[in-house]
C-alpha positions in Angstrom: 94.4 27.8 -83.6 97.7 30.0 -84.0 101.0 27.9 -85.6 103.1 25.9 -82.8 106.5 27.4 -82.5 109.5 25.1 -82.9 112.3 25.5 -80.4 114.8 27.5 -81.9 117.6 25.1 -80.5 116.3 22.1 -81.2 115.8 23.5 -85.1 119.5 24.5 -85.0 120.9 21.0 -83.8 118.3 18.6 -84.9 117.1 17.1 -88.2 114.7 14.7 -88.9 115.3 11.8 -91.5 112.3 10.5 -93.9 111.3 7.7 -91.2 111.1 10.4 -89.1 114.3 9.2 -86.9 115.9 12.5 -85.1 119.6 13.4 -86.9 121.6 14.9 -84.5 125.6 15.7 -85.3 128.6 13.9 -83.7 130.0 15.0 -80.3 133.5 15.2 -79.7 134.4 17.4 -82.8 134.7 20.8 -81.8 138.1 21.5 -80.7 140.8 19.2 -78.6 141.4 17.3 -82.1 144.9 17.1 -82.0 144.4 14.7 -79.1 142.4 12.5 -80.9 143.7 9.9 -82.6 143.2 9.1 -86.1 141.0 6.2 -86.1 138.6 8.4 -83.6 138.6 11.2 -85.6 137.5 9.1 -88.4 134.9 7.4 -86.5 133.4 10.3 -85.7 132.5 11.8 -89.3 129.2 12.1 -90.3 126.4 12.6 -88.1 124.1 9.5 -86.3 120.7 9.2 -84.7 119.1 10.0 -81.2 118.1 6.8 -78.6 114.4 6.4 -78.6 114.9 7.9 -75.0 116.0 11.1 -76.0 114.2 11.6 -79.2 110.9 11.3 -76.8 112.5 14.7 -75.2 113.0 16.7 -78.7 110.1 15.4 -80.6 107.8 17.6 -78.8 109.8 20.7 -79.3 109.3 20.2 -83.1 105.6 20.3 -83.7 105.7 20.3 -87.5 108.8 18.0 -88.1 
């Protein structure tokens, strides 16, 4: 059988953690920042994990994560 291709845009926004848990990065921190206040701005560091819902959607797109 020939190698499964992974989605190239799921492999640019998506990482998976050793529990295999999909890593995705905050929304909201692009641009409009000055808007934001503080304590949002600071909530929103980091990165966080996918609902189960939405991780059944992505999983299939990366067939060797």
């Amino acid at each position: 059988m020939p190698k499964l291709k992974t989605k190239s845009s799921v492999k640019k926004r998506f990482r998976l953690t050793a529990s295999g848990k999909v890593r995705r990065n905050q929304a909201y921190k692009r641009h409009g920042m000055i808007k934001r206040s503080p304590k949002q701005i600071r909530q929103l560091r980091g990165s966080s994990l996918l609902d189960k819902a939405d991780e059944a959607i992505i999983k299939p797109h990366m067939p060797y994560g």
